[in-house]
C-alpha positions as a Markdown table, in Angstrom:
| # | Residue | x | y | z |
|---|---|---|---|---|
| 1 | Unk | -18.0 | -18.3 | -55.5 |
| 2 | Unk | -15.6 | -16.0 | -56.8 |
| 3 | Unk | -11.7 | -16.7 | -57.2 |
| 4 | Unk | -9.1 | -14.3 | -56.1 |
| 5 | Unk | -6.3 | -16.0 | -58.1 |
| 6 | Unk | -5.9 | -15.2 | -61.7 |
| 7 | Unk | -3.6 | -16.6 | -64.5 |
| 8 | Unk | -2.7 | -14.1 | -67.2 |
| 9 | Unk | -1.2 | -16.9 | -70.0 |
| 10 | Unk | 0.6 | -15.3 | -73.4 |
| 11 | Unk | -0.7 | -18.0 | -75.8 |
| 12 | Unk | 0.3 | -18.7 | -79.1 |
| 13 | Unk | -1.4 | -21.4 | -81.3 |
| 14 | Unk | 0.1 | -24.3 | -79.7 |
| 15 | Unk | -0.5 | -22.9 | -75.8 |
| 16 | Unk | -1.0 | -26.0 | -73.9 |
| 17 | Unk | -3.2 | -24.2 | -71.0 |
| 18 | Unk | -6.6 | -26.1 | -72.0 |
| 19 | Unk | -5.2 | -29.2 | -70.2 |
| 20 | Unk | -4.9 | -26.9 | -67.4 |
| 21 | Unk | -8.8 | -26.4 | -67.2 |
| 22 | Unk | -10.1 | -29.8 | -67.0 |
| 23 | Unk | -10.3 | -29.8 | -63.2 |
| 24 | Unk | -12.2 | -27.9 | -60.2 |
| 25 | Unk | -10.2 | -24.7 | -60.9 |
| 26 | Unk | -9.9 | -22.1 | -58.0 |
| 27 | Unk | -8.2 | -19.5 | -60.2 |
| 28 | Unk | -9.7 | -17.8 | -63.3 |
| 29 | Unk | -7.8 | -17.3 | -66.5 |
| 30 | Unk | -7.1 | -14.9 | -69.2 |
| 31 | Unk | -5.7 | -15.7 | -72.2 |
| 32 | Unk | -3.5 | -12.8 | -73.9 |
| 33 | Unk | -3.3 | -14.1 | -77.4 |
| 34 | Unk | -0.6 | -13.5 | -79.1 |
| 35 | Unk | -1.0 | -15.1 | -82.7 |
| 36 | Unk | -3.5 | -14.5 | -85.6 |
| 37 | Unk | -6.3 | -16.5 | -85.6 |
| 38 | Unk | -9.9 | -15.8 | -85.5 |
| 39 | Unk | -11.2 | -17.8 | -82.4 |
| 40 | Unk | -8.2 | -19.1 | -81.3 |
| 41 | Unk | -9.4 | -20.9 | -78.1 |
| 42 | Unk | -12.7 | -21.8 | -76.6 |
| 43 | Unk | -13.6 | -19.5 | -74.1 |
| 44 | Unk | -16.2 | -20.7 | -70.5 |
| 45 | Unk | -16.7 | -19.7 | -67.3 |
| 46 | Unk | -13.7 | -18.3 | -65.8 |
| 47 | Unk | -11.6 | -17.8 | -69.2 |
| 48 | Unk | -11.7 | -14.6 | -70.9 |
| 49 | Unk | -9.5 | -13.5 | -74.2 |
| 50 | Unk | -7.5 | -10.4 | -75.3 |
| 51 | Unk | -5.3 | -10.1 | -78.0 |
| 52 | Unk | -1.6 | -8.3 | -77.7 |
| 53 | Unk | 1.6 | -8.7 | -80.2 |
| 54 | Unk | 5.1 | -8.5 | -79.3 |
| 55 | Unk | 7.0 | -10.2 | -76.4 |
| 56 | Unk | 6.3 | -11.8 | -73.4 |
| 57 | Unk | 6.0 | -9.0 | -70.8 |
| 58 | Unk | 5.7 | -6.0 | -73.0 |
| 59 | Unk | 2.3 | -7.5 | -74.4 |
| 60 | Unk | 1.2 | -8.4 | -70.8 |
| 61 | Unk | 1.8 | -4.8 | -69.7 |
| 62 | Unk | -0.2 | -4.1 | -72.8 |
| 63 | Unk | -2.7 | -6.3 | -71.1 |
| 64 | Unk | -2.7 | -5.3 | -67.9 |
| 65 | Unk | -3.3 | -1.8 | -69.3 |
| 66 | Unk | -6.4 | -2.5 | -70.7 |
| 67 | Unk | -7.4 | -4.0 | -68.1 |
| 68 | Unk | -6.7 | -2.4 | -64.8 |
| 69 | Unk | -9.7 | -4.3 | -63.0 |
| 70 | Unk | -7.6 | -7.5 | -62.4 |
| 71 | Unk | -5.5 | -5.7 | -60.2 |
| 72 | Unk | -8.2 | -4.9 | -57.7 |
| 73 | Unk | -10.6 | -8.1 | -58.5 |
| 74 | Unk | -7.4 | -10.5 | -57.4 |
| 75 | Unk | -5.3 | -10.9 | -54.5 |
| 76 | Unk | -3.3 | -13.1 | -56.7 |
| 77 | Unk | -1.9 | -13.0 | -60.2 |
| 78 | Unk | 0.3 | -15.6 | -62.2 |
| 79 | Unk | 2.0 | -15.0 | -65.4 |
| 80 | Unk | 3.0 | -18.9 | -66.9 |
| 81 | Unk | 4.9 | -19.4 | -70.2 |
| 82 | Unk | 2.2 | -21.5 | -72.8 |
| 83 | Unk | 4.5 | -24.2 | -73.2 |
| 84 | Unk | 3.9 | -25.6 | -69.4 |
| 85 | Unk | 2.4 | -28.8 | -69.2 |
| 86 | Unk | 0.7 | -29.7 | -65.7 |
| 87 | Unk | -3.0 | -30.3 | -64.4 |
| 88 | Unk | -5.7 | -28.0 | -62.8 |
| 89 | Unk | -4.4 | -29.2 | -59.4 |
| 90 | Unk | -0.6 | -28.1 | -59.5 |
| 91 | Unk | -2.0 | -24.2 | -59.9 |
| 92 | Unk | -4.4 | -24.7 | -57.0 |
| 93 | Unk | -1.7 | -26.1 | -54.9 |
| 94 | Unk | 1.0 | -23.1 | -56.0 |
| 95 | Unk | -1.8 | -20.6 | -55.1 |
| 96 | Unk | -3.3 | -22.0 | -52.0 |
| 97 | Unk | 0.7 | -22.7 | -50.8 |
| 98 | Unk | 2.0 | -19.0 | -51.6 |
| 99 | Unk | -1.4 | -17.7 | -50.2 |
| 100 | Unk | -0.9 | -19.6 | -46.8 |
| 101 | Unk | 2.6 | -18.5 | -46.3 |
| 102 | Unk | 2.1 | -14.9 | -46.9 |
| 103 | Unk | 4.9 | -15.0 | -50.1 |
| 104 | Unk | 4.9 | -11.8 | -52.4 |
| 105 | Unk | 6.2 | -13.8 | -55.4 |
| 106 | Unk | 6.9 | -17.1 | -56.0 |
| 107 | Unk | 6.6 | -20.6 | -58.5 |
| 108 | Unk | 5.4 | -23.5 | -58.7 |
| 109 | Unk | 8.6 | -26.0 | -58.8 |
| 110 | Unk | 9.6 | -27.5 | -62.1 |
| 111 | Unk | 9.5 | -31.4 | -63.1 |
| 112 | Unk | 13.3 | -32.8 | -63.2 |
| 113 | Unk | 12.3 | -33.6 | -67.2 |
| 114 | Unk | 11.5 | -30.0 | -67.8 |
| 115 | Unk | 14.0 | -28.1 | -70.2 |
| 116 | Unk | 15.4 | -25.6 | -67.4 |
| 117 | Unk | 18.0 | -22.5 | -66.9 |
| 118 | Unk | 18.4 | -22.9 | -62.7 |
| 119 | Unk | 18.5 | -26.4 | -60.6 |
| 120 | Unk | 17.2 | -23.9 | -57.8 |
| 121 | Unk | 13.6 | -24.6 | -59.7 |
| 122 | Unk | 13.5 | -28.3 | -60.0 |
| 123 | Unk | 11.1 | -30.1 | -57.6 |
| 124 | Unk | 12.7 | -31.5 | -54.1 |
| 125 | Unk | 10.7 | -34.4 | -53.4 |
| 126 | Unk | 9.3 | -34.9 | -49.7 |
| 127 | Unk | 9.0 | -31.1 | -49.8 |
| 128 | Unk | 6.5 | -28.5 | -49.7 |
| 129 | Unk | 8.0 | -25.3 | -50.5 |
| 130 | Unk | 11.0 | -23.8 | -50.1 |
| 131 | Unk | 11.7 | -19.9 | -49.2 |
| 132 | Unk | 14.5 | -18.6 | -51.6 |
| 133 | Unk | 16.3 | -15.6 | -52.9 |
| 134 | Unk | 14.9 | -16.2 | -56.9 |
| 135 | Unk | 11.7 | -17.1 | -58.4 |
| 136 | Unk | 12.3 | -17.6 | -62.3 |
| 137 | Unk | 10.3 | -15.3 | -64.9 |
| 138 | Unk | 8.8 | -18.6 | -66.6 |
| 139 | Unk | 5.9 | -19.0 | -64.5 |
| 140 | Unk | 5.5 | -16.0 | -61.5 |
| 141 | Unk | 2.9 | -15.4 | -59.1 |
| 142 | Unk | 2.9 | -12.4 | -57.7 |
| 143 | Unk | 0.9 | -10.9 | -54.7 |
| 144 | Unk | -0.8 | -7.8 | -56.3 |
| 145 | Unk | 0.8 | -5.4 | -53.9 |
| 146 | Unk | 4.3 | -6.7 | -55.2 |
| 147 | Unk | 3.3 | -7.1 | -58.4 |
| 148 | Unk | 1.9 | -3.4 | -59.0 |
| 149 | Unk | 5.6 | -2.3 | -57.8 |
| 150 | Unk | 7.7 | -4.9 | -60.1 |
| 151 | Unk | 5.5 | -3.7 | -63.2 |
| 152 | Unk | 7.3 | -0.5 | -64.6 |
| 153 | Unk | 10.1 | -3.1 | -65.3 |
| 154 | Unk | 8.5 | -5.3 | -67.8 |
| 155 | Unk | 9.0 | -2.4 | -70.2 |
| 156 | Unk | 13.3 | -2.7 | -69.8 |
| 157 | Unk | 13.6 | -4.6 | -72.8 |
| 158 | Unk | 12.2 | -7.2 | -75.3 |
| 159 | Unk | 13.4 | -10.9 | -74.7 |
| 160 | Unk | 12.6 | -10.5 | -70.6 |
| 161 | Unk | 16.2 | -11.3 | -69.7 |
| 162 | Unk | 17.4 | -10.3 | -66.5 |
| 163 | Unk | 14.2 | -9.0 | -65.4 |
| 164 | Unk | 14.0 | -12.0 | -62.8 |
| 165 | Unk | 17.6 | -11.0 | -61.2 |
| 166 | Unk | 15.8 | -7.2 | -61.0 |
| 167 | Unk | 12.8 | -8.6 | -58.8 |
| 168 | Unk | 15.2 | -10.8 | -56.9 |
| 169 | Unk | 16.9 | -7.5 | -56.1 |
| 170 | Unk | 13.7 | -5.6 | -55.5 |
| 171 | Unk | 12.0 | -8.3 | -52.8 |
| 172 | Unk | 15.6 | -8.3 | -51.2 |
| 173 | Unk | 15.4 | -4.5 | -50.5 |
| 174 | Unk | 12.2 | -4.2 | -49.2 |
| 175 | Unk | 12.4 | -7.7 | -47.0 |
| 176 | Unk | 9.5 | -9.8 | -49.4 |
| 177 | Unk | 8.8 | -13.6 | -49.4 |
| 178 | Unk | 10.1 | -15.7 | -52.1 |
| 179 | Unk | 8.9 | -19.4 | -52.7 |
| 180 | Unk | 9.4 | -22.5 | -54.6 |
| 181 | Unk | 6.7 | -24.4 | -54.0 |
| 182 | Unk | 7.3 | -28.0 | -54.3 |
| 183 | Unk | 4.1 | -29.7 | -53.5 |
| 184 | Unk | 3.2 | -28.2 | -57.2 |
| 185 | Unk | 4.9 | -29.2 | -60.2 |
| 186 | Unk | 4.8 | -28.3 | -64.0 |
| 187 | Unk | 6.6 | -29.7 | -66.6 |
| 188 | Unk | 8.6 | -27.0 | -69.0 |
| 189 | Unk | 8.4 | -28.7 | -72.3 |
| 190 | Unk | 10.5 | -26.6 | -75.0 |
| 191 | Unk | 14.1 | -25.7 | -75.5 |
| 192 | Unk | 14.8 | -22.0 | -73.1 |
| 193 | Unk | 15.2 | -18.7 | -75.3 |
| 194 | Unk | 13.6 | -20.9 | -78.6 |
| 195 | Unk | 10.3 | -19.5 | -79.1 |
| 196 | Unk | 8.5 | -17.2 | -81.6 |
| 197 | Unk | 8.4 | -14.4 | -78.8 |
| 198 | Unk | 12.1 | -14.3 | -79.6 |
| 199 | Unk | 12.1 | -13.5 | -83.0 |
| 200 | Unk | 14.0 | -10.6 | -84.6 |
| 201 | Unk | 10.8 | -8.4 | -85.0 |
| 202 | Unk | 10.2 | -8.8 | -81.3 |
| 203 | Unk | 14.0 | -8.3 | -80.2 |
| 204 | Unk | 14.8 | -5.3 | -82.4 |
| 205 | Unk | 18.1 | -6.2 | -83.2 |
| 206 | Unk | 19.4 | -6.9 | -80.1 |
| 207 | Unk | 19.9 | -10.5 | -78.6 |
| 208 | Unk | 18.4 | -11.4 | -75.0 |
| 209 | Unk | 22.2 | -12.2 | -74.0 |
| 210 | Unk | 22.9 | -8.4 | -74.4 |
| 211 | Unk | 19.7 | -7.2 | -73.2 |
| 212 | Unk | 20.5 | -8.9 | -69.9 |
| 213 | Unk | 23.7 | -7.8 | -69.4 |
| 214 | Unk | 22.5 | -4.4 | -70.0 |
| 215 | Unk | 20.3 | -4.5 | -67.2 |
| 216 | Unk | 21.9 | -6.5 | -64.4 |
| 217 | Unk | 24.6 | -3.3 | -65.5 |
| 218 | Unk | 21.8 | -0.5 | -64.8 |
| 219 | Unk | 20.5 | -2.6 | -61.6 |
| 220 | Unk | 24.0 | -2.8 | -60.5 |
| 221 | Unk | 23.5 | -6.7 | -59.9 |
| 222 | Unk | 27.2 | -8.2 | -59.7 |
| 223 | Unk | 25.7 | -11.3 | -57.8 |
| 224 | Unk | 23.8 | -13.9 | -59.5 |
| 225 | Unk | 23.4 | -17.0 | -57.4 |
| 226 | Unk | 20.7 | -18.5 | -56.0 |
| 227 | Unk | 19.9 | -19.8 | -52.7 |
| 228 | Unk | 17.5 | -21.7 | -51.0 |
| 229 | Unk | 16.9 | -19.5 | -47.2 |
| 230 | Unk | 14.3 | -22.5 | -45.5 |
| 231 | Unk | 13.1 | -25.9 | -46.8 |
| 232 | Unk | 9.7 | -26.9 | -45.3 |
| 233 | Unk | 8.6 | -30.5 | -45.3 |
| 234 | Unk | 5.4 | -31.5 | -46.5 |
| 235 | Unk | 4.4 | -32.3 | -42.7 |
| 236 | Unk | 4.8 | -28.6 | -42.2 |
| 237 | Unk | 8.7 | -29.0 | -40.3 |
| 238 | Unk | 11.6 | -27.1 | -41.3 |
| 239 | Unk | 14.3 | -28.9 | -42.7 |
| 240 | Unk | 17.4 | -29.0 | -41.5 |
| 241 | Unk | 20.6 | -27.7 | -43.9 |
| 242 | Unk | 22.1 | -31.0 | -43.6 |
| 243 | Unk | 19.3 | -32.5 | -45.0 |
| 244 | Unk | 17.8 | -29.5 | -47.3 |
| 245 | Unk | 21.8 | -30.1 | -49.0 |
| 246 | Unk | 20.6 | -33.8 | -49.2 |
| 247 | Unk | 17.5 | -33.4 | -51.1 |
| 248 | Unk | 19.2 | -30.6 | -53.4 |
| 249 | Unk | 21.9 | -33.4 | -54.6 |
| 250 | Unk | 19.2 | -36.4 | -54.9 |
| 251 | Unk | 17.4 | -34.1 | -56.8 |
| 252 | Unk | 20.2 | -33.8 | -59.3 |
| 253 | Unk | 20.8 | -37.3 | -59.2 |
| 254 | Unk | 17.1 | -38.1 | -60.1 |
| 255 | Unk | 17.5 | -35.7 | -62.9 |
| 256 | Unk | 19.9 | -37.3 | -64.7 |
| 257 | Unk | 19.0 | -40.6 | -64.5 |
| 258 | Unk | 15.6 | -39.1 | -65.7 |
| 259 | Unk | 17.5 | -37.3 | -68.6 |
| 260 | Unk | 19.5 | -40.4 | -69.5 |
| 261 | Unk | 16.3 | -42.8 | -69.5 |
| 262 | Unk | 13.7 | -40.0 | -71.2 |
| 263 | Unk | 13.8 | -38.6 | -74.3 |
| 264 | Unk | 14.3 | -34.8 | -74.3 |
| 265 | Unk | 10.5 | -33.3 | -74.7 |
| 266 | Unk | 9.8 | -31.2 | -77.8 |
């Protein structure tokens, strides 16, 4: 059978996407390779290899050039960070989910232990998904037809900055889906902005915190906040705001009890 859901993964040496293959996988996945050696990672059925330098979304446009065939073979594509730790099943679950509901970009939800940016993306337990206004640029999955429109972006600068907040603003415009999906969860485990993609070669002088104020200043975005639009249950009901607000805050509370009883992942 052939999948329609694809994972593109920039992976240095220490990617940690083969424990995301030892399951029944109903996605494919291409590894764009960003570091030096020779045969990096064993390849099998459903895992192919290309090699790109240079930050995140600038070598997967690089990618994606060479090979425009994805965009037609998939309904479907994800674009996760290497550093995500998770099983086969939370990427089945985050594509069948977004699939189902019709989203045009969307996440899986991260575990409370992950090193995060937004509280929006930690897990809710007792949920499925949630629709919102944001969908970080750690770990996207984008309907194609969204995705082929959000692309010319990815070449607005080097550290990736900011190019979340321009999606956000894009999808608003033109009335797309958004989702968390809750019933899938990865586990983020290194320190945000830290990584060799952000080394001076790659960010040409410039730091990410200047590159994204630049372009939330050419999007015109004054408005940063996040916001959760529709919290669905994982028996399929809508939850109410009252409770949606009481998930949010025993969320947070889970979260720092797991932070003060766990020691930060590295």
């Amino acid at each position: 059978m052939t999948n329609s859901y694809l994972l593109i993964v920039r992976a240095g040496d220490r990617s940690l996407h083969p424990e995301w293959l030892a399951g029944r996988r109903e996605w494919d996945l291409h590894i764009s390779y960003f570091g030096d050696s020779e045969q990096p990672y064993p390849l099998g059925t459903g895992v192919t290899l290309s090699r790109e330098k240079g930050p995140k979304w600038l070598g997967l446009r690089d990618c994606i050039a060479g090979h425009g065939e994805f965009l037609s073979r998939y309904s479907h594509i994800g674009f996760p960070d290497d550093d995500l730790a998770c099983d086969t099943n939370a990427w089945n679950t985050a594509f069948r989910v977004l699939d189902e509901i019709g989203a045009d970009l969307g996440q899986p939800a991260l575990d409370p232990r992950s090193f995060y940016s937004y509280d929006i993306t930690l897990r809710r337990a007792g949920l499925k998904y949630r629709e919102t206004d944001f969908v970080e640029q750690m770990c996207p999955i984008f309907r194609v037809g969204f995705l082929r429109e959000i692309m010319p972006t990815w070449s607005l600068n080097n550290s990736s900055w900011g190019l979340d907040m321009a999606w956000r603003q894009m999808a608003a415009r033109e009335g797309r889906k958004l989702a968390i999906v809750d019933a899938a969860c990865v586990l983020h485990t290194r320190a945000i902005g830290k990584g060799t993609l952000y080394n001076a070669g790659n960010m040409k002088g410039r730091t990410p915190e200047e590159e994204y104020r630049a372009l939330l200043a050419a999007f015109g975005i004054s408005d940063t906040s996040r916001h959760t639009l529709r919290a669905v249950a994982l028996d399929g009901k809508t939850v109410s705001q009252g409770l949606n607000r009481h998930l949010r805050w025993a969320g947070l509370r889970r979260t720092w009890r797991a932070w003060l009883g766990t020691e930060r992942i590295g």
